[in-house]
N, C-alpha and C positions, 0 to 999 in steps of 0.2 A: 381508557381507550383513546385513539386517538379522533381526528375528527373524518369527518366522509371523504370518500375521495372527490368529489366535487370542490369541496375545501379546500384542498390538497394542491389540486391543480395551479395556483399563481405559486405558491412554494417551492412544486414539481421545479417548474419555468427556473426559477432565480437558481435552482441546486443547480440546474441541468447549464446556465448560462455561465457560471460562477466554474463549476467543474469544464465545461469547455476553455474557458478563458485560460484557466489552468492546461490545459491540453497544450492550446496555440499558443502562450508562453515559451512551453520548455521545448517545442518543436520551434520555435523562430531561434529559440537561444541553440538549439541544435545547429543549424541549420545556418543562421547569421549573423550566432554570438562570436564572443572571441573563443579561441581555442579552451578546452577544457584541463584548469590546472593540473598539475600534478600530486599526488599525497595529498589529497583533500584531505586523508584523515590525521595528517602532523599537522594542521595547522588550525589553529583560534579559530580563528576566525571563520573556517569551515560550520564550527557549531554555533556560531553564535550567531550567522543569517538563517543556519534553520531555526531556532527559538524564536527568532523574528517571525520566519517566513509561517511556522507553525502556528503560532499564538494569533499570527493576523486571521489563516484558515478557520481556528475555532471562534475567533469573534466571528465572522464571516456566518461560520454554519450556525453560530447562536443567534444571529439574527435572522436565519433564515428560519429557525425553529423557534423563533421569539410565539409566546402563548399555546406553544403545546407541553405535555407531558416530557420532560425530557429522560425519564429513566426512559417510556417505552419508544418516544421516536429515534434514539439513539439506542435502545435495544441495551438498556445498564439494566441488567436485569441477571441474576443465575439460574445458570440451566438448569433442565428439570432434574437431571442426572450427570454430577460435576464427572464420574468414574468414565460414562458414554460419550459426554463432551471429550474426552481427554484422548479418549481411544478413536473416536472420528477428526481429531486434531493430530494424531502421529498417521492414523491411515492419510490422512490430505496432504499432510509432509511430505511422504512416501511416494505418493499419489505426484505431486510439482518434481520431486526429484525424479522420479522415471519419465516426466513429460518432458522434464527440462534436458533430460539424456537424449532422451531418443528425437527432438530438435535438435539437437547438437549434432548428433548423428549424421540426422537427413542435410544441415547447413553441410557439413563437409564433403556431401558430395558433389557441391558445387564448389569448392576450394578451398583455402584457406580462410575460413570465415569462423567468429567464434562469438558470443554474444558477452565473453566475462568481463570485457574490459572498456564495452562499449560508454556503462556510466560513467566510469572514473570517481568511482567511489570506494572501492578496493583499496586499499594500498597493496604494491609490490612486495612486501616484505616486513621484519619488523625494525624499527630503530629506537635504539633505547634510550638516544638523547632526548626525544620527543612521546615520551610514555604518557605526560600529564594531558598533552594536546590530543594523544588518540583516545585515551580514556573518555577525556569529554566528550569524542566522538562518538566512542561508544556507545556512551551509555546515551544521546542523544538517537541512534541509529533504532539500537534494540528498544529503547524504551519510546521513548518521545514519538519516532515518526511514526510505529506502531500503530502506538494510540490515535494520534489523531487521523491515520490513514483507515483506520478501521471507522474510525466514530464518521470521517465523511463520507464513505462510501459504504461499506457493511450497516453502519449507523445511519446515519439521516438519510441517505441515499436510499437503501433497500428498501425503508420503512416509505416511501414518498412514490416509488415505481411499485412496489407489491404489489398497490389495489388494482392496478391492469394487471396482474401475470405473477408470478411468484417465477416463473422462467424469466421472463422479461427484466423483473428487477436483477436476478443472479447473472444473466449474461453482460446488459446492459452497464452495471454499474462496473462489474470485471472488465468489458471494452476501455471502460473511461478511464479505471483505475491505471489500464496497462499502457493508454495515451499519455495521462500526465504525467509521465517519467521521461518524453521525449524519444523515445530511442525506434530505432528501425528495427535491425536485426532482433533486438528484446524483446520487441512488441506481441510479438504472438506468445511467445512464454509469460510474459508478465500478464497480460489479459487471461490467458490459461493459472495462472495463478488464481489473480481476484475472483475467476467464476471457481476457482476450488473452494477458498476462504468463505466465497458467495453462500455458496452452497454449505460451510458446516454453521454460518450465520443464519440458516432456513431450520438446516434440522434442529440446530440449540434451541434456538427462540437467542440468542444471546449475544453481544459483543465481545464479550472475554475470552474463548477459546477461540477467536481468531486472530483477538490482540498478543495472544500466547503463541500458536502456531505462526505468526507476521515476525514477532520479536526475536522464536529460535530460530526462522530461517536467516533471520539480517546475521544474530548471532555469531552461528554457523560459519557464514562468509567472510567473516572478518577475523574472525580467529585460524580458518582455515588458510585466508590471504598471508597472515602473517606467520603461521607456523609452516608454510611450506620452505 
């Protein structure tokens, strides 16, 4: 087990300063960066700052977890019931795609507003001169960010807010999760994401069935981007 929540407390602080900082990044780079490329997914060099950008996050959260148990502060653990994991990971699926509709919805009755293309992570289409460049994307997108978006927020997150609230960690960490993407219009859908994910991370006891349902949705979007 892990240690008391009195423990916990300077931990809490560094997760909580560490994941802000991340917030105010990608909203100043919104906000006062330079314009957001195009086709991030044909290009290198698109994956290879996230490998960077990733690998520095889980140094990060391993020092933040430095002398605890790290299967249970990160929740590497299998669920009680992989078959129940599986089936509350397509209903939470289900669950972001009717939330993420019916936002959509409500946005267009104020105009032309649409939240698909706000990240610039999408590609427009497919081009086959640049297969090898989106592949690495791929598999950087569905696999990589997953993981370590799960292990800081479902993961060390959850496990560090819990001892105040079992609510509190699921909304809380979903808030922060839907911040560090930067986006406006996104923001309410991506936050309603992280407290769904939040949420099947409480009932598993586990990380994997969200690092699962994280990876088919990225999946999804990009296959869908290019097959349209």
């Amino acid at each position: 087990m892990v240690e008391s929540t009195e423990k916990h407390s300077g931990r809490l602080l560094a997760w909580l300063i560490f994941v802000g900082a991340l917030a105010l990044i990608a909203y100043a780079g919104r906000f006062y960066g330079p314009a957001e490329p195009e086709n991030l997914a044909y290009k290198y060099s698109s994956s290879v700052a996230a490998l960077i950008q990733y690998a520095f996050i889980l140094g990060i959260l391993l020092l933040i977890a430095r002398g605890l148990p790290k299967r249970e502060v990160f929740a590497l653990r299998q669920p009680d019931s992989w078959p129940r994991a599986l089936g509350l990971a397509v209903v939470g699926i289900v669950v972001i795609y009717l939330g993420s509709f019916a936002y959509e919805q409500a946005l267009s009755l104020f105009g032309d507003w649409s939240t698909s293309d706000e990240q610039g992570l999408v590609p427009s289409g497919w081009d086959s001169s640049r297969a090898g460049a989106f592949i690495a994307f791929f598999l950087v997108v569905t696999l990589l960010a997953p993981a370590i978006e799960e292990l800081t927020y479902r993961g060390l997150g959850i496990s560090l807010v819990e001892p105040w609230g079992v609510t509190l960690a699921v909304v809380s960490t979903g808030v922060l999760f839907g911040a560090a993407h930067g986006l406006v219009l996104g923001f309410p859908i991506l936050a309603f994401f992280g407290i769904v994910v939040g949420t099947l991370r409480v009932k598993t006891g586990s990380v994997y069935p969200g690092m699962l349902l994280h990876a088919t949705f990225n999946a999804i979007a990009l296959i869908v981007s290019i097959a349209a």
